[in-house]
C-alpha positions, 0 to 999 in steps of 0.5 A: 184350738188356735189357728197357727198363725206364724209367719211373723216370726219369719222378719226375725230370719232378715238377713243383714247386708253383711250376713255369712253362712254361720248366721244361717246356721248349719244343720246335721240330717242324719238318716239314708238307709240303704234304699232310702238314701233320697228321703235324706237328700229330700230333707237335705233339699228342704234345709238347703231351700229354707235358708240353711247356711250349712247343710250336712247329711250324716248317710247311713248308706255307705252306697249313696254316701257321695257328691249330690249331683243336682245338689252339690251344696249338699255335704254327704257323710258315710255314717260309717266313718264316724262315731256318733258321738264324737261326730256330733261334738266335732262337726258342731251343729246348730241343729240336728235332724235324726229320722228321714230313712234312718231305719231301725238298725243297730246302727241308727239305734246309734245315732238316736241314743247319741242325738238324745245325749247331744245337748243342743236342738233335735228334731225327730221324725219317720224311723227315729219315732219307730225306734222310740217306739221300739224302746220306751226307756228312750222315750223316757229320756227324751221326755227329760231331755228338752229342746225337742220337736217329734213330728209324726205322722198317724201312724207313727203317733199311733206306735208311740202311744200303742194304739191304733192309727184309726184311735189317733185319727179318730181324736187328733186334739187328743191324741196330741195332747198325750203325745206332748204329755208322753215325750215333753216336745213340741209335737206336730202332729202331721195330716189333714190340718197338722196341728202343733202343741207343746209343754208350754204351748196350746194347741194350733192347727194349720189351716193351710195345705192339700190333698196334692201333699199326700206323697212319700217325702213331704214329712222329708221336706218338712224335717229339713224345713223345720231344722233350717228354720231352728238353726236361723232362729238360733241367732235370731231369738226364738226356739223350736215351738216358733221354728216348728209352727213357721215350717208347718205354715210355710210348707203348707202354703207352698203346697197350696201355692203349687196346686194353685199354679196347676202344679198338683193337686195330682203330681205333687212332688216333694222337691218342688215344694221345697223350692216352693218354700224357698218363694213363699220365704222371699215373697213374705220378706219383700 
């Protein structure tokens, strides 16, 4: 197994001197069930601090469907107002995240079925790979649909392959490797020394991260970093696998930067390493 080693494709996101916010990119998070409005807004933050020119959060929340405060970069949606289809057609995004506290209502069944017809680049992670699990003709579909990351964690694997978390945990490589076979994506594998593979990729393994990481929103943070890194590398020549192992490695590294700092391993929280990602990108572009 390779050691994932991505941080050169991160001087392919230079940015030009007359650079504008289409160049960036714009990303569409879709997600923010009622009660679990902040994972959307963490994967909003991971986006906004990875470079995205353009973040949007598609809320299935009608109650937290508003301004940001501490985030008012953020553009807020009431999925309530929008059909999922039209919406995707008509807002024009370069990528689309579908899973950060989407639930498993009728409602967020809507939107991963028009995510999976949408053609461009998807990312899904938390309840949209629940949904996959919960109706195996979507995973049917996904597998032929392309230009897909799935980004699961133990558990979430476990459900899409019906086993047992221990199974997975037991045999990680393997448990990768029938994942990519099962969806056809780039799968990231999240834990311990995440690993990554894909159809046409071998498997890496991230080297890099810490225990501190261990917290409910960092697979938020990393969602939105991995969509933001997609969109920028839209226009700057590579796909999802690349966009997928950058996130991984930054991520990491800003868990490890925090921890180094006295910031963790105790105490960790998700919105600190999305800043943290945003100083491992500049320190890397220096």
């Amino acid at each position: 197994m390779q050691t994932l080693q991505a941080l050169e494709h991160l001087q392919a996101l230079r940015r030009r001197p007359d650079a504008h916010k289409g160049d960036a990119g714009k990303v569409l998070l879709v997600g923010g069930a009622n009660s679990m409005a902040g994972a959307l807004v963490l994967a909003g933050m991971g986006a906004l601090y990875s470079g995205a020119g353009w973040t949007q959060l598609m809320m299935l929340d009608a109650n937290s469907a508003h301004l940001v405060p501490s985030h008012p970069e953020l553009m807020v949606h009431n999925a309530h107002n929008h059909d999922p289809l039209q919406a995707l057609a008509q807002m024009r995004p370069d990528v689309v995240a579908i899973g950060p506290g989407l639930g498993t209502s009728d409602q967020a069944l809507a939107w991963l079925q028009a995510g999976l017809q949408w053609t461009g680049p998807l990312v899904l992670d938390a309840d949209a790979l629940n949904l996959l699990a919960l109706h195996p003709t979507l995973v049917q579909q996904l597998a032929k649909r392309g230009h897909v990351c799935i980004t699961p964690h133990p558990g979430e694997a476990a459900r899409l392959l019906g086993c047992s978390n221990q199974v997975v945990q037991a045999d990680r490589a393997s448990a990768l490797q029938q994942l990519v076979a099962l969806t056809q994506a780039v799968v990231v594998l999240k834990g311990q020394h995440t690993l990554l593979a894909s159809p046409q990729h071998e498997a890496h393994q991230c080297l890099q991260g810490n225990p501190g990481m261990a917290v409910a929103g960092m697979g938020d943070v990393l969602t939105g970093c991995i969509a933001a890194l997609a969109a920028q590398g839209a226009r700057a020549g590579f796909q999802l696998w690349q966009a997928a192992g950058l996130g991984v490695q930054l991520h990491a590294m800003a868990g490890d930067a925090l921890a180094h700092q006295g910031v963790g391993p105790v105490g960790m929280t998700p919105s600190e390493l999305a800043q943290e990602i945003r100083a491992e990108i500049n320190a890397q572009l220096q």
